[in-house]
VOROLO-851955 format. One record per atom (N, C-alpha, C): x, y, z. Coordinates in steps of 0.05 Angstrom, whole numbers, padded with zeros to 5 digits, always signed. Example, Ala and Ser with C-alpha at 12.3 -4.5 7.8 and 13.67 -1.06 7.14 Angstrom:
# VOROLO-851955
+00264-00114+00156/+00246-00090+00156/+00264-00066+00156/+00257-00045+00142/+00273-00021+00143/+00258+00001+00157/
***
This chain:
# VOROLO-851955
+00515+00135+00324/+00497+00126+00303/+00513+00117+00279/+00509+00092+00260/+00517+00084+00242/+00499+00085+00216/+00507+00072+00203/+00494+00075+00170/+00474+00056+00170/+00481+00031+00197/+00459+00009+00192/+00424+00023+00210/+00443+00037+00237/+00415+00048+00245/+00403+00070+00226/+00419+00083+00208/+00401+00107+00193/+00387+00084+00173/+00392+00065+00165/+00371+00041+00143/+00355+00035+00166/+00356+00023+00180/+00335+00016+00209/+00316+00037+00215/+00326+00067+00215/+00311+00073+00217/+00289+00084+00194/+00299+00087+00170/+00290+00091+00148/+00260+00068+00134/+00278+00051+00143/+00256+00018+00137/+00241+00026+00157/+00241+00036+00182/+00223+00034+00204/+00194+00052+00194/+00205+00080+00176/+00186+00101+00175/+00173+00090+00145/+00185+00079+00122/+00178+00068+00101/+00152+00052+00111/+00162+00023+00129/+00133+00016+00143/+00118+00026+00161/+00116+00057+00164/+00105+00060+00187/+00085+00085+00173/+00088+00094+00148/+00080+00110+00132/+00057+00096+00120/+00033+00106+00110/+00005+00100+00097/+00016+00095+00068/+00035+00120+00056/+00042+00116+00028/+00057+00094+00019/+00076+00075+00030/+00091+00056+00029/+00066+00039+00022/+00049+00031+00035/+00029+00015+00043/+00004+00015+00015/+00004+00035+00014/-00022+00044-00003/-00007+00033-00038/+00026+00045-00041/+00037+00044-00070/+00037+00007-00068/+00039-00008-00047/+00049-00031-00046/+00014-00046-00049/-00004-00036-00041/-00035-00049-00041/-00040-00049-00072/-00037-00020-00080/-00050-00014-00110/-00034-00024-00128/-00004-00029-00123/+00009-00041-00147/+00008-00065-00148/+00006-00080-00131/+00010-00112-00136/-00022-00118-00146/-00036-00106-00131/-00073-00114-00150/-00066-00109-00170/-00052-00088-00187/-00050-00080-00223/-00035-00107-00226/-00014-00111-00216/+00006-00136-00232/-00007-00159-00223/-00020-00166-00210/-00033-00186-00199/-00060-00189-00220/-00076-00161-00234/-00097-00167-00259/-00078-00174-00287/-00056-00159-00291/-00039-00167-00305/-00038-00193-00314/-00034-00203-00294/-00013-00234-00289/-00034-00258-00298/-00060-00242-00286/-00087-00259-00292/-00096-00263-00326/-00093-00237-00329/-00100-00230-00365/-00076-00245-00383/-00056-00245-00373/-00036-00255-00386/-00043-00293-00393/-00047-00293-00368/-00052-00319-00360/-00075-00335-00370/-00098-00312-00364/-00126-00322-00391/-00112-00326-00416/-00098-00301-00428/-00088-00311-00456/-00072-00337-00468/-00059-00342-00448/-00043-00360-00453/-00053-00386-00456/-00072-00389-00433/-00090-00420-00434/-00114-00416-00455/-00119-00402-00466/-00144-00392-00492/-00126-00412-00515/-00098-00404-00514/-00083-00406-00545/-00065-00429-00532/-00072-00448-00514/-00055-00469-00506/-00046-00491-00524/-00072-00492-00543/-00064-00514-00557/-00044-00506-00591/-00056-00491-00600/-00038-00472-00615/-00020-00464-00607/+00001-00462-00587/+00022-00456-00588/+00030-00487-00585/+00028-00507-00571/+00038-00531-00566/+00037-00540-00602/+00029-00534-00614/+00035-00546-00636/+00051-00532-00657/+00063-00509-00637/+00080-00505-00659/+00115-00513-00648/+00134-00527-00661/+00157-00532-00656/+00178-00505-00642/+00182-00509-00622/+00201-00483-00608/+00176-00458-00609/+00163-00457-00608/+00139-00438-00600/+00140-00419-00579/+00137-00408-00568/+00133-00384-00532/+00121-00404-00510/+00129-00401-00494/+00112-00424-00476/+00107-00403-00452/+00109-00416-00424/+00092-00404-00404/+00109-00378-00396/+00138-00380-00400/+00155-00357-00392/+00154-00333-00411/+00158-00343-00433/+00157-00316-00448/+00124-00301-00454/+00102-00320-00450/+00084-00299-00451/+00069-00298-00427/+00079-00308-00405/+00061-00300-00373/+00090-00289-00358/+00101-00307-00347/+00122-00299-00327/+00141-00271-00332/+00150-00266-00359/+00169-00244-00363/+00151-00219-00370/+00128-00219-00383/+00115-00205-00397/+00099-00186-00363/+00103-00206-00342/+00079-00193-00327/+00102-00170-00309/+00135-00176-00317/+00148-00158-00312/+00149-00140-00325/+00146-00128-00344/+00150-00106-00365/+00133-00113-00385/+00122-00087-00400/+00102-00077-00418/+00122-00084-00453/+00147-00083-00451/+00168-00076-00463/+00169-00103-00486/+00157-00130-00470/+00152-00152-00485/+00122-00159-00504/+00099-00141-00491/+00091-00154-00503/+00080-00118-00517/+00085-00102-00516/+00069-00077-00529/+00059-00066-00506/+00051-00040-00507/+00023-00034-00489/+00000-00043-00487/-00020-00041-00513/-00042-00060-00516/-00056-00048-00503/-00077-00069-00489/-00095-00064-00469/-00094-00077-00441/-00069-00084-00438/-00052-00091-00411/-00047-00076-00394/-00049-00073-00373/-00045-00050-00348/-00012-00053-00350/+00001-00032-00332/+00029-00038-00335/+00043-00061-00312/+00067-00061-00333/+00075-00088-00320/+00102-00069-00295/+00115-00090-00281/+00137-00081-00261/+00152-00054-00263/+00163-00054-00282/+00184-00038-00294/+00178-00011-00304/+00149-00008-00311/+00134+00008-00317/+00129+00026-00297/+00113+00012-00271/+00105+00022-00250/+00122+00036-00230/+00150+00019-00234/+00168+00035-00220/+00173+00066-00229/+00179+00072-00252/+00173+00098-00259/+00160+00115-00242/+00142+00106-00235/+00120+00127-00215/+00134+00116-00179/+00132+00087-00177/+00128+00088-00147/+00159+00101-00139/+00182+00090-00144/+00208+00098-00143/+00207+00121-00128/+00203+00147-00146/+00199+00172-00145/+00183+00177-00116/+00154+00164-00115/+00152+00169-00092/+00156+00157-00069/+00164+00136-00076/+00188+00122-00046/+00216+00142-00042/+00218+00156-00052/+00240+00174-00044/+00245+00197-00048/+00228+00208-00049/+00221+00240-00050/+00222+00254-00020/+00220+00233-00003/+00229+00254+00024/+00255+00244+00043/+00264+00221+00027/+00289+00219+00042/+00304+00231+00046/+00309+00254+00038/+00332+00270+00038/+00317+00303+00042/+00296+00307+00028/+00290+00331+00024/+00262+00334+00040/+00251+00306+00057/+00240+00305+00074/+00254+00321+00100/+00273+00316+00097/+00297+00312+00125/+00300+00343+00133/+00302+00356+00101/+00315+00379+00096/+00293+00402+00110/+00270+00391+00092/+00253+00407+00096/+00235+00406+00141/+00242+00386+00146/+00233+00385+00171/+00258+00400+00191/+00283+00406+00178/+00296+00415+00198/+00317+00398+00212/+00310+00365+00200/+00324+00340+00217/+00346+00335+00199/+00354+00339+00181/+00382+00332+00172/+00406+00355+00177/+00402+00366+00188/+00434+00383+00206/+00432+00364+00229/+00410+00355+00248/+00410+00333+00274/+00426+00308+00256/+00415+00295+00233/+00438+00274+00233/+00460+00279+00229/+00465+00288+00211/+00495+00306+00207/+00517+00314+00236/+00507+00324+00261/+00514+00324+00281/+00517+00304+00300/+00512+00278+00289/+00508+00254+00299/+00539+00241+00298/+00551+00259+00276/+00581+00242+00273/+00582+00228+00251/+00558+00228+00237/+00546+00211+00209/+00565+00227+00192/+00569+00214+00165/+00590+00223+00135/+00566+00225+00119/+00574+00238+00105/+00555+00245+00082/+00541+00218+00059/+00560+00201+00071/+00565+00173+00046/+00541+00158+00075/+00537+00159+00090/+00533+00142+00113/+00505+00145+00118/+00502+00175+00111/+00469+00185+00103/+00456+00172+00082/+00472+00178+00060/+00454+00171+00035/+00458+00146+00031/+00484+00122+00037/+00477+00102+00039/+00457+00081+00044/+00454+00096+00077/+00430+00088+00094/+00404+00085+00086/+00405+00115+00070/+00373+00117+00064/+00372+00104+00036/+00381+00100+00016/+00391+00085+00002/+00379+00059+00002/+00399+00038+00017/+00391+00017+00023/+00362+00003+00041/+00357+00030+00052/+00331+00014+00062/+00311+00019+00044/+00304+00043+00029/+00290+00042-00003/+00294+00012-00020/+00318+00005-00023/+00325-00009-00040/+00311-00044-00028/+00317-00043-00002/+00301-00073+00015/+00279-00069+00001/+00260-00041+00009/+00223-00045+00004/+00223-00050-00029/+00240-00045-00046/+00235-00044-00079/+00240-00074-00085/+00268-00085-00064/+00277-00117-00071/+00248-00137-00064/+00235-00131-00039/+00209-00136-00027/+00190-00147-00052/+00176-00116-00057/+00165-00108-00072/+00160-00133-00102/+00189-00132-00114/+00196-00155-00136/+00201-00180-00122/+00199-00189-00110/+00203-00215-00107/+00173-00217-00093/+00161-00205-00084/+00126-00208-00079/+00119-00213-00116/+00126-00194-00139/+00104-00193-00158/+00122-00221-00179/+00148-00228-00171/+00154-00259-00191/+00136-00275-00168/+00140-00276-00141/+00109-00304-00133/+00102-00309-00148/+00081-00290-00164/+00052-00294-00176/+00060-00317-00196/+00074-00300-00220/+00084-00327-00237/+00095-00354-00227/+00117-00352-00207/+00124-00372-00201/+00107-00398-00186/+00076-00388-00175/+00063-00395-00165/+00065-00421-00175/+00059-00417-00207/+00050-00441-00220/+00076-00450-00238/+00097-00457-00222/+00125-00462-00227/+00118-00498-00228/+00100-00501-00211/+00094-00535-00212/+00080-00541-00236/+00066-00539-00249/+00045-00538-00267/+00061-00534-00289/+00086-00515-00289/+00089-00509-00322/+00126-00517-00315/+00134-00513-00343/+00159-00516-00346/+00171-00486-00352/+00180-00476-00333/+00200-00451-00338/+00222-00440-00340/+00232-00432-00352/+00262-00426-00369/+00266-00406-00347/+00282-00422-00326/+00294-00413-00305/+00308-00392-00310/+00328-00392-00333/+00355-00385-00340/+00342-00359-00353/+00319-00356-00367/+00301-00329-00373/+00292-00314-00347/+00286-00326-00326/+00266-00315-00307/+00294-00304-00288/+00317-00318-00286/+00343-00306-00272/+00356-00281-00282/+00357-00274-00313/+00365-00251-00320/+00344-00232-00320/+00322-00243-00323/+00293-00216-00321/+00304-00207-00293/+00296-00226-00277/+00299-00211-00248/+00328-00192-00237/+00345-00200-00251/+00375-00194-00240/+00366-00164-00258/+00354-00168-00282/+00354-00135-00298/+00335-00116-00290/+00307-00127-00273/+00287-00108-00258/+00302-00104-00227/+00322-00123-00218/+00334-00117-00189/+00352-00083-00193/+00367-00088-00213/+00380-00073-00231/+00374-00044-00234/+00348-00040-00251/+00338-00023-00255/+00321+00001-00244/+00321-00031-00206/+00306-00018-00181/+00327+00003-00171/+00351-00007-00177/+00369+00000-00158/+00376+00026-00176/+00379+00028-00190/+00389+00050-00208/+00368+00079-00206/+00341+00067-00209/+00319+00083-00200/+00322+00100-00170/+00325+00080-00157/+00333+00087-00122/+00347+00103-00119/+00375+00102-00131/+00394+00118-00139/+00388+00145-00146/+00379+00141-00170/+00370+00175-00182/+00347+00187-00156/+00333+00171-00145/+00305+00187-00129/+00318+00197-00108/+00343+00188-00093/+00352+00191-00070/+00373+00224-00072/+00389+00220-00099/+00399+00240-00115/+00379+00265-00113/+00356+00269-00128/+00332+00283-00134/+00336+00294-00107/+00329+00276-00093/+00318+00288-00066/+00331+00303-00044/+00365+00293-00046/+00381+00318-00041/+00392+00336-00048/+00383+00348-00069/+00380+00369-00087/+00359+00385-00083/+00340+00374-00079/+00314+00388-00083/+00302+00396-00052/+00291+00428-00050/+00284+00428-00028/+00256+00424-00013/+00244+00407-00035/+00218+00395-00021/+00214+00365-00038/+00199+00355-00023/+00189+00331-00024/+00175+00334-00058/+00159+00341-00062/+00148+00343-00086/+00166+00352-00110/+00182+00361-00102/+00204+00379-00127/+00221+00353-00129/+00214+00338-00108/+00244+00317-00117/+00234+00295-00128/+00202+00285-00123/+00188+00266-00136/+00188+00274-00160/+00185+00297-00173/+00181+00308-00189/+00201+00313-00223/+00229+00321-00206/+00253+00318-00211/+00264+00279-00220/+00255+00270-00200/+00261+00242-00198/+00242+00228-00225/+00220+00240-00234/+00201+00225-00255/+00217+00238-00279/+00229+00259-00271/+00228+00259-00309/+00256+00255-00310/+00266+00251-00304/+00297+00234-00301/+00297+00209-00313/+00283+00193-00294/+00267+00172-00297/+00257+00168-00321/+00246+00179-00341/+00224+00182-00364/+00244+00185-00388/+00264+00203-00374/+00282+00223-00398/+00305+00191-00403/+00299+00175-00387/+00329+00153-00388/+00318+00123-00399/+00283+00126-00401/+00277+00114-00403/+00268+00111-00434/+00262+00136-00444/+00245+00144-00477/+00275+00155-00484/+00293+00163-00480/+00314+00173-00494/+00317+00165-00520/+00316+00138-00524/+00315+00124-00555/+00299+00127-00571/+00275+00129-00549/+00253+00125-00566/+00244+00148-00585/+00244+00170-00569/+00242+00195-00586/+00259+00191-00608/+00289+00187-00610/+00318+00187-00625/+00305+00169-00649/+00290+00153-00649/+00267+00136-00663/+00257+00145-00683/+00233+00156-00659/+00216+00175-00682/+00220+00195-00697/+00251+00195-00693/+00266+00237-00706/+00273+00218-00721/+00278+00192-00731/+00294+00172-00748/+00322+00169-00743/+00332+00173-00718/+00363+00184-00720/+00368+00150-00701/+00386+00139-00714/+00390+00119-00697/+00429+00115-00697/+00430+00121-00668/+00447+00135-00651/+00460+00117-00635/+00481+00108-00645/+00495+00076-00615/+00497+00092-00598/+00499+00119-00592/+00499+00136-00562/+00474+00137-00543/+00459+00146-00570/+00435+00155-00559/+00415+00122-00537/+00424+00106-00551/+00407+00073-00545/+00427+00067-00526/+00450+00073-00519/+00469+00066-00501/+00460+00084-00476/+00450+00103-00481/+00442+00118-00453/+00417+00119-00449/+00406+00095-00465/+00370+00091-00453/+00368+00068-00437/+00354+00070-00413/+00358+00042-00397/+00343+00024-00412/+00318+00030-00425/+00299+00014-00435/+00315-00015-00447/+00336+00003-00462/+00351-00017-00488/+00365-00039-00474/+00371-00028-00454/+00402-00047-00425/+00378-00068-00418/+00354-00054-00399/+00331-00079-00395/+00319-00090-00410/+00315-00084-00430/+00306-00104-00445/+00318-00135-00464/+00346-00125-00458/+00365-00156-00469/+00359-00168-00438/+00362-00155-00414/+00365-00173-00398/+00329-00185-00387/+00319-00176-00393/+00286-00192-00394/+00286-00211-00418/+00298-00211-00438/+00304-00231-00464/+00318-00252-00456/+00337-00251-00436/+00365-00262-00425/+00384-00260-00435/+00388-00241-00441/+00411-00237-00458/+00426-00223-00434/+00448-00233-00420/+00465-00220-00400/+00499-00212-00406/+00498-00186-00409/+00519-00175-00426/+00532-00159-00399/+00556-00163-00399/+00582-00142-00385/+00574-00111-00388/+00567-00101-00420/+00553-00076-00418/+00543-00061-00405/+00515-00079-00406/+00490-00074-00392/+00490-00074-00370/+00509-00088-00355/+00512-00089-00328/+00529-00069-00318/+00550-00071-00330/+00564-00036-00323/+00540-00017-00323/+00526-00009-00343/+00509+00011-00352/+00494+00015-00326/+00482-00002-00312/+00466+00002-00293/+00488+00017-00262/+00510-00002-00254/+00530+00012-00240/+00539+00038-00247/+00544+00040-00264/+00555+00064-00268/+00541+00088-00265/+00509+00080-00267/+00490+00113-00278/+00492+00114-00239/+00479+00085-00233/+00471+00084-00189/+00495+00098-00179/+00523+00085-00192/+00555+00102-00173/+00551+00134-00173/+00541+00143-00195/+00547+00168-00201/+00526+00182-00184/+00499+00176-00189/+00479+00186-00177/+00484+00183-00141/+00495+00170-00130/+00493+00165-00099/+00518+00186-00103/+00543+00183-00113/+00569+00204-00103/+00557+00237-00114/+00536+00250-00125/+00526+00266-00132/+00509+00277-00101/+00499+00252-00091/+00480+00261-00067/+00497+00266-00044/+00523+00248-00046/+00542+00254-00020/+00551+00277-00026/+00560+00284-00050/+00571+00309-00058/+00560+00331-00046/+00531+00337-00057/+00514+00351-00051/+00506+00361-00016/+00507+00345+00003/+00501+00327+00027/+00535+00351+00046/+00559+00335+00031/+00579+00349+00044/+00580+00378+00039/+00574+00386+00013/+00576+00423+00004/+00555+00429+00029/+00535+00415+00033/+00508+00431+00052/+00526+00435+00082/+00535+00413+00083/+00552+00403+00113/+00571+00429+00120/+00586+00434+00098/+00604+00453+00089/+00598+00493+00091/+00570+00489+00081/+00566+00524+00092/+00550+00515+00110/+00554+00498+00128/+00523+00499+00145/+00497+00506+00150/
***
């Protein structure tokens, strides 16, 4: 057995599961009303913005906005991409590892001749296909009407490269969570407020008034949000490698100590 059949078979149970199915039905209808509401607004105020010189046009208040909440406020907008992941993440990978654990089947792969890197890789990357999926199903929507409008390509390339980003980093920590944790729920669980804690870190640091180049340096919010602006910085891009490197060598870590007292 290799790392590609443990993704093969991982993608196999991802589609073969009701919950894959169900997070993927109910989210794209939210970003799909989203995208709509966005979209009413924009053609309401069509002519008022055309008259103003360098004004927002179709990208900055439909196409980027229907990725993240982060552009336009909360409001009375359902949440956008980036948002949602918060929740689905968590439960796309809450039993990869501590599914395994808890059924009894991860000493069987382990005995397979599999590495500890080979496991969590595996399961890893086939999470990461259904999340890549996932976003490139919810840019369609906007791009639908890529004929019709003029879109700042060069905006819609860094949004996506910073929600690809942020998928992967998520994936990372949920897959982490979950070989740590000895149930499925402790690791969804574990996995949200990780998630939450990396995500509001600033924001609290905000409201205490304390404004902290550390504290905004270790909030993802701050990293995704230049790159939904387009602003594509060396930083920000480390920032995201670095938190995913750590979190996957934490789960191998974890993975070999188990291997280790058997």
């Amino acid at each position: 057995m290799s790392m590609p059949a443990v993704m093969r078979l991982e993608l196999r149970r991802l589609f073969v599961r009701p919950l894959a199915w169900v997070l993927a039905a109910l989210t794209l209808a939210e970003l799909a009303w989203r995208f709509v509401l966005l979209l009413g607004a924009f053609l309401a105020n069509e002519v008022k913005l055309a008259a103003l010189p360098g004004g927002p046009g179709y990208t900055d208040l439909v196409a980027l906005p229907t990725l993240s909440n982060m552009l336009t406020g909360s409001g009375a907008l359902p949440f956008g991409l980036a948002e949602l992941a918060l929740l689905v993440v968590p439960l796309l990978t809450m039993s990869t590892l501590a599914g395994e654990r808890g059924n009894g089947t991860l000493p069987l792969l382990s005995s397979t001749g599999l590495t500890p890197a080979q496991i969590v890789l595996g399961k890893y990357l086939a999470v990461l296909a259904w999340l890549l999926l996932w976003l490139l199903l919810t840019l369609a929507m906007p791009l639908s009407l890529a004929h019709a409008t003029h879109p700042d390509w060069g905006k819609l390339a860094a949004a996506t490269l910073g929600l690809a980003l942020a998928l992967a980093t998520l994936a990372a920590i949920g897959v982490a969570c979950s070989a740590f944790a000895s149930h499925p729920a402790v690791a969804a669980a574990l996995s949200l407020a990780v998630g939450l804690a990396l995500w509001m870190v600033n924001l609290g640091a905000a409201l205490a008034g304390v404004d902290n180049g550390v504290v905004n340096w270790l909030a993802m919010s701050s990293h995704l949000e230049d790159l939904l602006r387009g602003l594509v910085s060396s930083a920000d891009l480390l920032w995201f490698v670095l938190v995913t490197a750590v979190a996957l060598a934490l789960a191998m870590r974890r993975l070999a100590v188990e291997r280790e007292r058997g």
